[in-house]
DRENTORKOL-3810 file (N, C-alpha, C; in nm, 4 decimals):
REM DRENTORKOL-3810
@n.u->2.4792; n.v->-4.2878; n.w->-1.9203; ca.u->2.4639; ca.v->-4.1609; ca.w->-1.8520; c.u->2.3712; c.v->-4.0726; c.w->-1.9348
@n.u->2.2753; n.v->-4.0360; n.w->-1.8344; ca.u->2.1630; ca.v->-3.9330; ca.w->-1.8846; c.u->2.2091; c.v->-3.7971; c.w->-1.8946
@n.u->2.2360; n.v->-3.7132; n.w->-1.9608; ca.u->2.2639; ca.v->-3.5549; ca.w->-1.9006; c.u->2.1227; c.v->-3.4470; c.w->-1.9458
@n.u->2.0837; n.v->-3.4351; n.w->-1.8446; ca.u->1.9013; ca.v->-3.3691; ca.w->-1.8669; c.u->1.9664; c.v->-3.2057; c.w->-1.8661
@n.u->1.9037; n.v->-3.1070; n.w->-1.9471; ca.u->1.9283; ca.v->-2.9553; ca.w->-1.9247; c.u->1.7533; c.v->-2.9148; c.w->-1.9344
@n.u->1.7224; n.v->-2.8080; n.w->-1.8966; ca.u->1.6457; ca.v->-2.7007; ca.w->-1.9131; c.u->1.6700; c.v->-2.6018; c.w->-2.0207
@n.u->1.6423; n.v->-2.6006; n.w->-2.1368; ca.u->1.7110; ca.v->-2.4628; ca.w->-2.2140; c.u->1.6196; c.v->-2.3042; c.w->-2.1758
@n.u->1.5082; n.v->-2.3969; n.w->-2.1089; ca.u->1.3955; ca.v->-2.2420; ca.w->-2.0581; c.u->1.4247; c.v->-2.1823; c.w->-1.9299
@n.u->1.5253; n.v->-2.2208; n.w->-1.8612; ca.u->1.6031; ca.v->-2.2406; ca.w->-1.7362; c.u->1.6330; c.v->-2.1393; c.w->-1.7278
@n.u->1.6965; n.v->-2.0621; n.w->-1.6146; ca.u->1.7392; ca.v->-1.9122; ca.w->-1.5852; c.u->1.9162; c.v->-2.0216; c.w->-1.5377
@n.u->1.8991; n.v->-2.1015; n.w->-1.5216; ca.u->2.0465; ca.v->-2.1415; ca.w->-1.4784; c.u->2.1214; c.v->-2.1646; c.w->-1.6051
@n.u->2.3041; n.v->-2.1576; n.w->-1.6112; ca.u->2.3549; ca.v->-2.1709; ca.w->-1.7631; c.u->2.3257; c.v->-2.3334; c.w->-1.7954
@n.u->2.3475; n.v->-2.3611; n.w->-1.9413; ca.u->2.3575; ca.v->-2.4841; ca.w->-1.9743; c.u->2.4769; c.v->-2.5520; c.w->-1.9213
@n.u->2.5919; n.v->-2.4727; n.w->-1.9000; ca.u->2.7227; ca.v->-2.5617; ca.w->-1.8393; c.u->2.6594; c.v->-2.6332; c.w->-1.6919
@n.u->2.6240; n.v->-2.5187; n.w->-1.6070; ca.u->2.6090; ca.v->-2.5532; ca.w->-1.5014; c.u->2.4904; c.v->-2.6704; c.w->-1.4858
@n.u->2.3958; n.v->-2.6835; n.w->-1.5391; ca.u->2.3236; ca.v->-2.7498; ca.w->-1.5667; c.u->2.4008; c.v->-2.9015; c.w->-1.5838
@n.u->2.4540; n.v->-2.8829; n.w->-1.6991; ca.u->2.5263; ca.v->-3.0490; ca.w->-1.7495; c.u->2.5896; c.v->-3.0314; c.w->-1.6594
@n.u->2.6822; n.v->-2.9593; n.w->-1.5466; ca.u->2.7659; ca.v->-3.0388; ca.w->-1.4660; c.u->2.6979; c.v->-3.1201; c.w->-1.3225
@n.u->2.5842; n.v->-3.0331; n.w->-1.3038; ca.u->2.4368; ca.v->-3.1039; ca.w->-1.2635; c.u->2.3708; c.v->-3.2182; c.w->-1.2105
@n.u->2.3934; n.v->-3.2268; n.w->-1.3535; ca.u->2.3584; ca.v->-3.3482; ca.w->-1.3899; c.u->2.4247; c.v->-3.4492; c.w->-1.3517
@n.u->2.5940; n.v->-3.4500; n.w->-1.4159; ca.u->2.6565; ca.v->-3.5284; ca.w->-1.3420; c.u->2.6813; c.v->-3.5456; c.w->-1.2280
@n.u->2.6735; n.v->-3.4312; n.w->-1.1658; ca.u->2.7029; ca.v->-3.4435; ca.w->-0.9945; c.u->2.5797; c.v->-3.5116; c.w->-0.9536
@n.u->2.4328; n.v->-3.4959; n.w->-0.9693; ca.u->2.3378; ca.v->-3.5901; ca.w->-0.9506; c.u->2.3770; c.v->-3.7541; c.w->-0.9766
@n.u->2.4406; n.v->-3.8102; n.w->-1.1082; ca.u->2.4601; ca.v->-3.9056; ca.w->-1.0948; c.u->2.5751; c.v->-4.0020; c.w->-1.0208
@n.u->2.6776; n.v->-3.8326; n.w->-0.9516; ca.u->2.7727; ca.v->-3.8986; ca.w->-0.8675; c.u->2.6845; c.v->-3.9748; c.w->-0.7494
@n.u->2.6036; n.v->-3.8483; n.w->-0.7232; ca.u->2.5357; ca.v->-3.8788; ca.w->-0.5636; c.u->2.4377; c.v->-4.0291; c.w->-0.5825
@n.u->2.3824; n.v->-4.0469; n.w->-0.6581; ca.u->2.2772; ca.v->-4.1611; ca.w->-0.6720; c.u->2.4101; c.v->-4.3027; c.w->-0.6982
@n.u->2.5126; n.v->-4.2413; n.w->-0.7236; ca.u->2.6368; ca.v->-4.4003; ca.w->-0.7486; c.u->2.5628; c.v->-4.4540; c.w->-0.8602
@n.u->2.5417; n.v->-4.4122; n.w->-0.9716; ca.u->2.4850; ca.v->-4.4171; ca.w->-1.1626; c.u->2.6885; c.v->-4.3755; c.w->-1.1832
@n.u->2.7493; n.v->-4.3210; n.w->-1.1271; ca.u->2.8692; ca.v->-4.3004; ca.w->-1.1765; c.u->2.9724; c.v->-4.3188; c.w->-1.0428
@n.u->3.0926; n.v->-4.3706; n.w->-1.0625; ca.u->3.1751; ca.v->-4.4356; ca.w->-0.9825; c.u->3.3060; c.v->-4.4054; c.w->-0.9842
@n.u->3.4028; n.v->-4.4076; n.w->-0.9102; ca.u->3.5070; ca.v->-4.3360; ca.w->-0.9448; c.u->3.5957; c.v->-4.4494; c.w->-1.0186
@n.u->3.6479; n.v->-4.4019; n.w->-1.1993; ca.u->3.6511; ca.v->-4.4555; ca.w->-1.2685; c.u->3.5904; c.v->-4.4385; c.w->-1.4385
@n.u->3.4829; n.v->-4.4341; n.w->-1.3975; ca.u->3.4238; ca.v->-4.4257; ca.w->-1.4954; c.u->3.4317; c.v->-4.3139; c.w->-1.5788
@n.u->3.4265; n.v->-4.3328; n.w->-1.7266; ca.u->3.4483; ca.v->-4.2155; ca.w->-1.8067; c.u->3.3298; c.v->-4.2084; c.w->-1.8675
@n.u->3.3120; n.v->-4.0280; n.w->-1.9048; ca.u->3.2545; ca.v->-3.9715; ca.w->-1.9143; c.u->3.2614; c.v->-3.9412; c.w->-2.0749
@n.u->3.1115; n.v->-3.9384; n.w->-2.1396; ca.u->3.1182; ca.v->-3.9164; ca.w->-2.2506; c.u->3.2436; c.v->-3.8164; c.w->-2.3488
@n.u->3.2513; n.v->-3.8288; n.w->-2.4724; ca.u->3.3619; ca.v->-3.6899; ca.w->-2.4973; c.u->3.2115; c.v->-3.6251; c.w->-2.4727
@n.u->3.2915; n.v->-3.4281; n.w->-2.4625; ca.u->3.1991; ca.v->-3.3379; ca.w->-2.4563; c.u->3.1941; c.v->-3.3260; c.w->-2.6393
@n.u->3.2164; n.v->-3.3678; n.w->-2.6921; ca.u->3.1643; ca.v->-3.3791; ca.w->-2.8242; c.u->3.0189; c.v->-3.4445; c.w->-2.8196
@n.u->3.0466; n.v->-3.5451; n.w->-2.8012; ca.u->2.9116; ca.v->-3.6295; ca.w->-2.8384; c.u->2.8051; c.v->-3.5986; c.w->-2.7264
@n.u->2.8216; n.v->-3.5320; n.w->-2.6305; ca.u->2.6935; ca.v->-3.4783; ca.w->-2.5367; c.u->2.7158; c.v->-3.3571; c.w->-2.6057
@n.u->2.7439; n.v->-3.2573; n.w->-2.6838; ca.u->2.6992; ca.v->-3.1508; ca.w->-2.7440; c.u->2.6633; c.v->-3.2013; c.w->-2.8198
@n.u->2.6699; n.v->-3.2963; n.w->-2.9419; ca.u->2.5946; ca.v->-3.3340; ca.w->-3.0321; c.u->2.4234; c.v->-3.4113; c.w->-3.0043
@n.u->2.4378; n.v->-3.4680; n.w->-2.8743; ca.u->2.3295; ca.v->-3.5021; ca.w->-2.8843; c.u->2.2235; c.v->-3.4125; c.w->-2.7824
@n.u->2.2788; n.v->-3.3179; n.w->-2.6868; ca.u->2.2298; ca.v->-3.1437; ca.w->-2.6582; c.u->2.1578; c.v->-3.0986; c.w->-2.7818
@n.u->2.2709; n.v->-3.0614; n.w->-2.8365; ca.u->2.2367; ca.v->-2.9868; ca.w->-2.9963; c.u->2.2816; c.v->-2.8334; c.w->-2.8876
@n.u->2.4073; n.v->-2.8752; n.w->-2.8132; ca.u->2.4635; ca.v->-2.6925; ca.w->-2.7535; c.u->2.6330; c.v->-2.7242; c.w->-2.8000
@n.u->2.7187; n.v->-2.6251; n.w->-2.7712; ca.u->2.8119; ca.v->-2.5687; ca.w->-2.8037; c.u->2.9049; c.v->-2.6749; c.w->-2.7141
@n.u->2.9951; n.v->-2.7141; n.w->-2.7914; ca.u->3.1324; ca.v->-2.8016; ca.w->-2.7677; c.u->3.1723; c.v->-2.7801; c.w->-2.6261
@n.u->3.1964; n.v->-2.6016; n.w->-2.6114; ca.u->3.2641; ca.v->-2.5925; ca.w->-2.5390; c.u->3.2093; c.v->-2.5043; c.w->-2.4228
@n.u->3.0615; n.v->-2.5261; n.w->-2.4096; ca.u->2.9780; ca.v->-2.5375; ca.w->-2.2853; c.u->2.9813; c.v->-2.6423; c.w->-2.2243
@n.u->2.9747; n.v->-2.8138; n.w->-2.2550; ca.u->3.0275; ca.v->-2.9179; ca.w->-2.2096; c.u->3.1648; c.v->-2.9081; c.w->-2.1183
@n.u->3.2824; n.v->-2.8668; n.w->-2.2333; ca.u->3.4025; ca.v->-2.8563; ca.w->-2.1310; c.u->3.3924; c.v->-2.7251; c.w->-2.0472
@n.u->3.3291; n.v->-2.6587; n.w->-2.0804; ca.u->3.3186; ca.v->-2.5884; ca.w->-1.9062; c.u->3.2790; c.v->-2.6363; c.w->-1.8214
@n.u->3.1667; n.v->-2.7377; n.w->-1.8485; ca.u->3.0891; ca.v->-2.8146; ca.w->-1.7322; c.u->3.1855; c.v->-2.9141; c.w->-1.6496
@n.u->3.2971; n.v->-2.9544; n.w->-1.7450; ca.u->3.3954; ca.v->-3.0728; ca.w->-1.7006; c.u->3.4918; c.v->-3.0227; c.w->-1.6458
@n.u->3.5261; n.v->-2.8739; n.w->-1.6812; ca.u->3.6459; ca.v->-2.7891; ca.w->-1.6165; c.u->3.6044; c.v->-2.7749; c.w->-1.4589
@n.u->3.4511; n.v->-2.7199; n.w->-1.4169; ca.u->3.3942; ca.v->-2.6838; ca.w->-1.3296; c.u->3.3957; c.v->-2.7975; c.w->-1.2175
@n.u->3.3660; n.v->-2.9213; n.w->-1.2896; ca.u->3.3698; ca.v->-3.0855; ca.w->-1.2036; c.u->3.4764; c.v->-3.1019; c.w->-1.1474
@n.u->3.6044; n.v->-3.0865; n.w->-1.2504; ca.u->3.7553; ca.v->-3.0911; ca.w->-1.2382; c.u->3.7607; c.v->-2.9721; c.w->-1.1054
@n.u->3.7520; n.v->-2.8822; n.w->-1.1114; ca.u->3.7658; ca.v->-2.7662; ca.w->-0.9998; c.u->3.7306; c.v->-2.7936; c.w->-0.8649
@n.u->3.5865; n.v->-2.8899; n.w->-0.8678; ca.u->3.5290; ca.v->-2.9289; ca.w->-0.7403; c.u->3.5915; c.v->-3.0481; c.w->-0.7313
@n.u->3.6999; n.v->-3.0685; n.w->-0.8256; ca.u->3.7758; ca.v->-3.2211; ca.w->-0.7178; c.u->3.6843; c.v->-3.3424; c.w->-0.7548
@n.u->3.6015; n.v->-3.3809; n.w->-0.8680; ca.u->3.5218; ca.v->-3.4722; ca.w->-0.8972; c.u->3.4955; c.v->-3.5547; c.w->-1.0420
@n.u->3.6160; n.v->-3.4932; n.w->-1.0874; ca.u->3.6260; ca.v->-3.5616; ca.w->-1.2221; c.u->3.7770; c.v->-3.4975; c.w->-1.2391
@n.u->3.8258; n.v->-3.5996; n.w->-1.3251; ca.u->4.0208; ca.v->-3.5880; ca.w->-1.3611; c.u->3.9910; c.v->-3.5611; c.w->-1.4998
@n.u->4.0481; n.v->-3.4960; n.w->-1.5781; ca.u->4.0703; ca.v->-3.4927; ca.w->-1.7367; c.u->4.2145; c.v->-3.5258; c.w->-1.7517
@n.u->4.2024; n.v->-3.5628; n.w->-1.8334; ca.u->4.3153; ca.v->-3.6159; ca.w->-1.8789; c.u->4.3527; c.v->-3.6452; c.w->-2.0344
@n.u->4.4338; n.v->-3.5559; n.w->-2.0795; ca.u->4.4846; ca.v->-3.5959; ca.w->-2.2355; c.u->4.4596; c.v->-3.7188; c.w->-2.2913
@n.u->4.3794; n.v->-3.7968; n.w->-2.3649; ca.u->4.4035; ca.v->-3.9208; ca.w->-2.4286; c.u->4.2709; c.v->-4.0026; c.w->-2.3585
@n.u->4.2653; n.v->-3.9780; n.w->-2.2481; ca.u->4.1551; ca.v->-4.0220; ca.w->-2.1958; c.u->4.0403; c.v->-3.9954; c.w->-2.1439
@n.u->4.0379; n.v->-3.8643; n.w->-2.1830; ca.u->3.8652; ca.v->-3.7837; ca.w->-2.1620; c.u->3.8532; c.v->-3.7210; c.w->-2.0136
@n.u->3.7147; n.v->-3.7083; n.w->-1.9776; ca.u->3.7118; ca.v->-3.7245; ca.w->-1.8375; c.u->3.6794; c.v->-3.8048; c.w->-1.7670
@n.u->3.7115; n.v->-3.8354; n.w->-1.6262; ca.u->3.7279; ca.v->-3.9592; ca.w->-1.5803; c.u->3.6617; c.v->-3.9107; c.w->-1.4442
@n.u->3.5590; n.v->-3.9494; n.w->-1.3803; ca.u->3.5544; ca.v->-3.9393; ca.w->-1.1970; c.u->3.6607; c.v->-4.0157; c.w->-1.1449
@n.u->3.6633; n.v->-3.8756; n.w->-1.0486; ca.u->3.7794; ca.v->-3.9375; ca.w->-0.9601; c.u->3.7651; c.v->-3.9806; c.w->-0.8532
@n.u->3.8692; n.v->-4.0701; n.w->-0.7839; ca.u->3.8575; ca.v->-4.0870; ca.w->-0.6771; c.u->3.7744; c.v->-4.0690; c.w->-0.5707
@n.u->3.8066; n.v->-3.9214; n.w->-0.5790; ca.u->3.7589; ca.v->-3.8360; ca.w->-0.4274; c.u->3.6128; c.v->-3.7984; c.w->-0.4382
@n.u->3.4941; n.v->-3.8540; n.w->-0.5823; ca.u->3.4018; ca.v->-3.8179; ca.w->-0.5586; c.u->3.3590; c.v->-3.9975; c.w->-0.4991
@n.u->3.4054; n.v->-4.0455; n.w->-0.4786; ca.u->3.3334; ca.v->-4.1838; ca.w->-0.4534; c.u->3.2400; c.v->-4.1170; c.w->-0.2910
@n.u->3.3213; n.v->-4.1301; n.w->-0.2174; ca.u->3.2153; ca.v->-4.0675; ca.w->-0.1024; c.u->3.1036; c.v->-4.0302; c.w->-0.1071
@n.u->3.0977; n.v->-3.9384; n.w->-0.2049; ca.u->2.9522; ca.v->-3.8733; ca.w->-0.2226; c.u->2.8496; c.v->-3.9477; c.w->-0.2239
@n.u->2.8364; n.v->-4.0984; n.w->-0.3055; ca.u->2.7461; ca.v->-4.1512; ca.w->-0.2597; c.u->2.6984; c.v->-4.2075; c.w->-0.1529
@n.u->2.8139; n.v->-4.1971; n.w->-0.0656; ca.u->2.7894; ca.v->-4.2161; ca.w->0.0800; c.u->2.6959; c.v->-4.0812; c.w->0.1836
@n.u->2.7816; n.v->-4.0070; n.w->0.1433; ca.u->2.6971; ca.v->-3.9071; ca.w->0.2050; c.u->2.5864; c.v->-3.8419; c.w->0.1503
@n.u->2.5236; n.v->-3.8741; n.w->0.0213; ca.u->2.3584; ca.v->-3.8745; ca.w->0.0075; c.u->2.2466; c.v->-3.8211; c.w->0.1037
@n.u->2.2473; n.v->-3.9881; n.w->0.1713; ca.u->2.1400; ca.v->-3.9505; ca.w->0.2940; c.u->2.1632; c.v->-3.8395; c.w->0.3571
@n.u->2.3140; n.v->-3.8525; n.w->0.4011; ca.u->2.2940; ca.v->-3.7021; ca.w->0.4856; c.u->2.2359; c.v->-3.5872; c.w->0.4258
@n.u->2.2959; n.v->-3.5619; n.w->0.3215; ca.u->2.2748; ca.v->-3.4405; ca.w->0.2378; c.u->2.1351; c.v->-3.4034; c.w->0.1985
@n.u->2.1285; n.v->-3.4899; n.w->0.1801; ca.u->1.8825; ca.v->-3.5145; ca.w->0.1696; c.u->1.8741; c.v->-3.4612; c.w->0.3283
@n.u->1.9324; n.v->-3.5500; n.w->0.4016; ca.u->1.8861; ca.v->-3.5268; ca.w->0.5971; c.u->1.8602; c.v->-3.3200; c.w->0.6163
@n.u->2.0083; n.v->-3.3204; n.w->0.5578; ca.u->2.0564; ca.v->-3.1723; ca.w->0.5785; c.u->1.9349; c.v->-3.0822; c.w->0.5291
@n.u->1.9355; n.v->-3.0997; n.w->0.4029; ca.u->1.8521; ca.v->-2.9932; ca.w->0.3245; c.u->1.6425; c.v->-3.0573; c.w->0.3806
@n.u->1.5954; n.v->-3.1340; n.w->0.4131; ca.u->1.5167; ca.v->-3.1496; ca.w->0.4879; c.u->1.5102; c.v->-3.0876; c.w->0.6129
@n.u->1.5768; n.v->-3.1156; n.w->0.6760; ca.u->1.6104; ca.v->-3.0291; ca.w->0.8223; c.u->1.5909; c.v->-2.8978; c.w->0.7786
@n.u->1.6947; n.v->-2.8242; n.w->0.7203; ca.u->1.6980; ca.v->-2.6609; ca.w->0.6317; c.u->1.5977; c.v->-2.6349; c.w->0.6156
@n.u->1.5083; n.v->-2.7096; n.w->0.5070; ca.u->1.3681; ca.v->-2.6330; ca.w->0.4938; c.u->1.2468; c.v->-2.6405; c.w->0.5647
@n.u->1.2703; n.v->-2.7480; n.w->0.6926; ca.u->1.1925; ca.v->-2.7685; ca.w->0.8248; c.u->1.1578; c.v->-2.6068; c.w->0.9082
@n.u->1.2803; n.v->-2.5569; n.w->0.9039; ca.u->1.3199; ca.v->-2.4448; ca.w->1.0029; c.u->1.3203; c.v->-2.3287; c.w->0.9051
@n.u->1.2882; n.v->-2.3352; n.w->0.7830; ca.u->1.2568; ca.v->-2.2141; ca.w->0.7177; c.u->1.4211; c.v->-2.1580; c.w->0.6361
@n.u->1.5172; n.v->-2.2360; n.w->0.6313; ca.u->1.5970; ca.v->-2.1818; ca.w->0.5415; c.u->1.6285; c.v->-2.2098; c.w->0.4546
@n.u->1.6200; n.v->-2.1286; n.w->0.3668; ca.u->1.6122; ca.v->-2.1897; ca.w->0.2011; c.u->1.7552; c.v->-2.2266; c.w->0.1433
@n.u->1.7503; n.v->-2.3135; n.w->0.0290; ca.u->1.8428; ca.v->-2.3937; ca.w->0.0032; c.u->1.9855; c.v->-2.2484; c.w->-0.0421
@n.u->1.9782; n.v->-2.1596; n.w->-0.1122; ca.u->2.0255; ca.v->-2.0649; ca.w->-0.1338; c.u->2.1163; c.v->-2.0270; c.w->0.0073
@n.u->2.0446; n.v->-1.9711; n.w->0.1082; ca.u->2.1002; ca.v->-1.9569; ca.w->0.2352; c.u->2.1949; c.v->-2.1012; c.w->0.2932
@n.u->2.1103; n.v->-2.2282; n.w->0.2751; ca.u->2.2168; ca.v->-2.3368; ca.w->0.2852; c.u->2.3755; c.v->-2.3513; c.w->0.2285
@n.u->2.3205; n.v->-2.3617; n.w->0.1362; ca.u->2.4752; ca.v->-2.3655; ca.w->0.0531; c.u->2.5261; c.v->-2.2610; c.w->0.0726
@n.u->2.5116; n.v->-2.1159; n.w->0.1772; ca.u->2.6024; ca.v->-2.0522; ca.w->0.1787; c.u->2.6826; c.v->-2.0631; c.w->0.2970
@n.u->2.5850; n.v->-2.0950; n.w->0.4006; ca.u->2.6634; ca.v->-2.1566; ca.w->0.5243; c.u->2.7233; c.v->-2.2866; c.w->0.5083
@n.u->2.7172; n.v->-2.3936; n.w->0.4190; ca.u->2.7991; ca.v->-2.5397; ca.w->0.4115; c.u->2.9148; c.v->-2.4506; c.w->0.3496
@n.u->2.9256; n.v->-2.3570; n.w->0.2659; ca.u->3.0210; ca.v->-2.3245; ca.w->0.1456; c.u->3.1403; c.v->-2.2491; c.w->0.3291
@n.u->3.0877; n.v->-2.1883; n.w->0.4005; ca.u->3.1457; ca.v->-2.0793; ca.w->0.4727; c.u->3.1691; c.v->-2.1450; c.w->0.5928
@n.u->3.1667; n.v->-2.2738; n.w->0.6037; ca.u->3.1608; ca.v->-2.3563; ca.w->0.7110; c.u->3.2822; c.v->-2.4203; c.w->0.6988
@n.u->3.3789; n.v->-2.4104; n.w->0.7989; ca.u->3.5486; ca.v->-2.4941; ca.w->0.7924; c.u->3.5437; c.v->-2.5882; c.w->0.8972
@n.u->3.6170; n.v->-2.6534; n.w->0.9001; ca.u->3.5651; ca.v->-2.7751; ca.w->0.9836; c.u->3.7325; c.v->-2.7818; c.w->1.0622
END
């Protein structure tokens, strides 16, 4: 697992590394199962703060896409396996979006406000 940041970025470094991983949920580079570096050793090899990592993993954990767990780090879970299923769509979606002039910002606020 790659975790790429921007440090010239206007976005935080957490959000960034969690990013990242959510990119490699969607491409299926990560599977539900698989564990995830400690946030030690991706801050060490960042060269950022311990515990900008575990925010990034707290934040994953929140969206339901990675389990932490005492003894065993973090782990994807389950419930992100889908995601690599729904990819295409999600490319489909945000293509369509910027076909018709709405920017990704405005997207994610109607998917976020959208109940099904």
């Amino acid at each position: 697992m790659l975790v790429r940041i921007d440090v010239d970025s206007a976005t935080a470094i957490f959000a960034q590394v969690a990013a990242s991983v959510r990119a490699d949920i969607l491409a299926a580079r990560l599977v539900p199962g698989d564990r995830l570096p400690a946030a030690r050793e991706i801050a060490d090899a960042l060269d950022i703060n311990v515990h900008t990592v575990l925010r990034a993993y707290q934040l994953l954990r929140d969206e339901g896409l990675v389990d932490l767990r005492r003894g065993r780090g973090a782990v994807i879970s389950a419930s992100a396996g889908p995601l690599a299923e729904l990819a295409h769509d999600i490319r489909a979606l945000v293509a369509r979006a910027a076909a018709v002039g709405v920017s990704p910002a405005a997207l994610a606020s109607l998917v976020k406000e959208t109940t099904l």
